[in-house]
C-alpha positions, 0 to 999 in steps of 0.5 A: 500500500505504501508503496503505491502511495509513494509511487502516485505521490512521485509522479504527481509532483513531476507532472502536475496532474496525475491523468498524463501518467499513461502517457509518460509511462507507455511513451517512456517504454516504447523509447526503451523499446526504440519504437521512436514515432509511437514514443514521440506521439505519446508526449506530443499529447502531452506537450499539446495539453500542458504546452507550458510545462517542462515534462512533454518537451524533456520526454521528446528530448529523450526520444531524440537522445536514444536515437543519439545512443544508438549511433554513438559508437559510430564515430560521427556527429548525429544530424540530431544534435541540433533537435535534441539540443534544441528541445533541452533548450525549451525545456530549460526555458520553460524551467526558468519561467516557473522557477522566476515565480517559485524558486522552490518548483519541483518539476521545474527543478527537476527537469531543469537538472535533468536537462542539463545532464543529458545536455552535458552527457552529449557534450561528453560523448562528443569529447566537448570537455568544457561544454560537460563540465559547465552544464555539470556544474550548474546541474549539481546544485540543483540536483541537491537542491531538488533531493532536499525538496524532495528527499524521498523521490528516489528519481532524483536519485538517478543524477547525484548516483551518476555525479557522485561515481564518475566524480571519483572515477573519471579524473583517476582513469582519465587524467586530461580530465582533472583540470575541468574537475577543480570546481567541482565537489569530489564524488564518491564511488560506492555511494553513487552505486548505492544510489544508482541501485536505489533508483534501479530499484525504487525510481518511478520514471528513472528506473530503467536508465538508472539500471543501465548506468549500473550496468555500464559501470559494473561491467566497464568499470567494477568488473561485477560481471555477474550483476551486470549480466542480471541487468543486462538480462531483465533490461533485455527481457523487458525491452527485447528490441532494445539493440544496446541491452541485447549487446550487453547480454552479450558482453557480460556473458563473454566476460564470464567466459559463458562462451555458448551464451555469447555466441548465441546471442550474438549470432541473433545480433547479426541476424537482426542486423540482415533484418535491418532492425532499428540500432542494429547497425553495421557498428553492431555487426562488427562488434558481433563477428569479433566476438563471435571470432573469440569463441570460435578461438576458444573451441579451437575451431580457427578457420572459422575464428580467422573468417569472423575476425576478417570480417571484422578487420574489413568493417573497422577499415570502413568504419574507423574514419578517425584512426584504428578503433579497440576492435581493428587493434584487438582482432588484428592481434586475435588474428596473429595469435591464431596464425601462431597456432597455426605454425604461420610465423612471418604471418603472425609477425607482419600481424603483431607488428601491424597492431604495434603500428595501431592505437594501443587498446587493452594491453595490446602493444605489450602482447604483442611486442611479447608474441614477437619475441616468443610466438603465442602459444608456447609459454 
């Protein structure tokens, strides 16, 4: 009973009035489901009848954002920027207004911050460092701000989680960082991953993307595969055509070494890419044959290894515009491991030197500066 109290009581302080609820709530899951026009209708009702509030427009901006996720990792500027940039714009604008008459406004408090974060995680993406960390900047202190208004909406929980572990993280992995981090407070691992459970767990509208930042961080970062393999699951399960759940059920499982697992499931990912399905993209295509070359390679059957990793060698060269990508250094080294186990010495070694002449990615220079001196295989 408390919690559907508590539940009711959230979204009503976002919204405002408690009847769009269906609409938010079947718009957000056919975003998570990439159902982008359905996703898009639902909040056009919603920005139709309430034109002035925040909500309809920061939904819209998260339609646009995932159809941005779906193409990061291929290297190019989305022609949505702009849109996405624009519809954060209006929501941050309509935010203001309503703070000028009450500077303790909950939804505009809310979606202000909000806003701000996706903006700032587009800024990052794109490696506009600066641009990040301003709109991170002005986003904390009203995050904090909405969470003491608000103290037990744990969707407010989403944004201090995520503040609070790549505060701590980021500047230690990625040193060019830390000049942009001078101003900021100073983050807290294991607190953000506890508030990002909390929101997996209890968040009315942040949930899902709560589940997913954990995800990430478990299985990038933490190396807590096993959990991150059981979000990737129930995320997947739940929003089966969902392109990056069904990658991560995919990695989480090549990373516990369930090696039938991955294959089958990336085998479905090529599949859905011949189907031409929405987010299965050629990027995704070569991420599936690397790693469906790994387990070929652990069931010793390498000519059929060598085939997947070909294929994806010939993908990066089309895809990699902006120098060797992680997959053309990893699976050219994959390939000159295979040509060692093969007897193929001086194929094996025009390979490593290949891979030396590449961007270091996963300890790949080291490896292979060792299988040069001593072929792989015969330590």
């Amino acid at each position: 009973m408390w919690t559907l109290v508590s539940s009711s009581h959230c979204q009503a302080q976002w919204l405002d009035d408690p009847q769009y609820e269906p609409h938010v709530r079947r718009g957000i899951d056919h975003i998570y489901n990439l159902s982008f026009d359905s996703a898009q209708a639902e909040f056009q009702q919603l920005v139709k009848a309430k034109p002035d509030h925040p909500a309809g427009y920061f939904f819209l901006a998260a339609v646009e954002w995932w159809n941005i996720l779906i193409t990061l990792d291929d290297n190019s500027r989305s022609d949505r920027d702009e849109k996405f940039l624009s519809l954060l714009d209006r929501v941050i604008d309509l935010c203001d207004k309503r703070l000028d008459k009450n500077e303790n406004d909950l939804p505009a408090l809310f979606f202000k911050g909000g806003a701000l974060g996706f903006r700032g995680r587009l800024h990052g993406n794109r490696e506009d460092w600066l641009k990040a960390a301003s709109d991170g900047r002005t986003a904390l202190p009203i995050v904090r701000d909405t969470y003491k208004l608000a103290p037990n909406n744990e969707d407010i929980l989403l944004g201090m989680g995520i503040y609070n572990y790549y505060a701590a993280v980021i500047p230690e992995k990625y040193p060019f960082v830390k000049p942009f981090m001078i101003f900021f407070p100073r983050g807290d691992k294991q607190k953000g991953i506890q508030q990002l459970r909390r929101a997996s767990q209890n968040a009315s509208y942040a949930n899902i993307e709560a589940s997913y930042f954990l995800m990430q961080i478990l299985h990038f970062f933490e190396q807590q595969q096993v959990e991150a393999l059981e979000l990737a699951l129930n995320l997947y399960k739940k929003y089966p055509n969902n392109v990056v759940f069904h990658k991560y059920v995919g990695r989480c499982h090549a990373a516990l070494g369930h090696w039938e697992e991955a294959d089958t499931t990336f085998r479905e990912i090529v599949q859905r890419v011949k189907e031409q399905r929405v987010g299965y993209s050629t990027t995704v295509e070569r991420e599936a044959h690397y790693y469906l070359g790994l387990y070929q390679m652990t069931v010793k059957n390498y000519d059929a290894a060598l085939e997947y990793l070909y294929h994806c060698d010939e993908l990066s060269r089309v895809l990699d515009r902006n120098g060797p990508s992680a997959f053309m250094t990893m699976c050219n080294l994959k390939i000159g491991m295979i040509y060692d186990t093969q007897k193929k010495r001086d194929d094996a070694i025009t390979q490593y030197n290949k891979v030396l002449k590449m961007a270091d990615f996963q300890d790949a220079h080291r490896q292979a500066e060792l299988y040069l001196k001593k072929p792989y295989g015969t330590f």
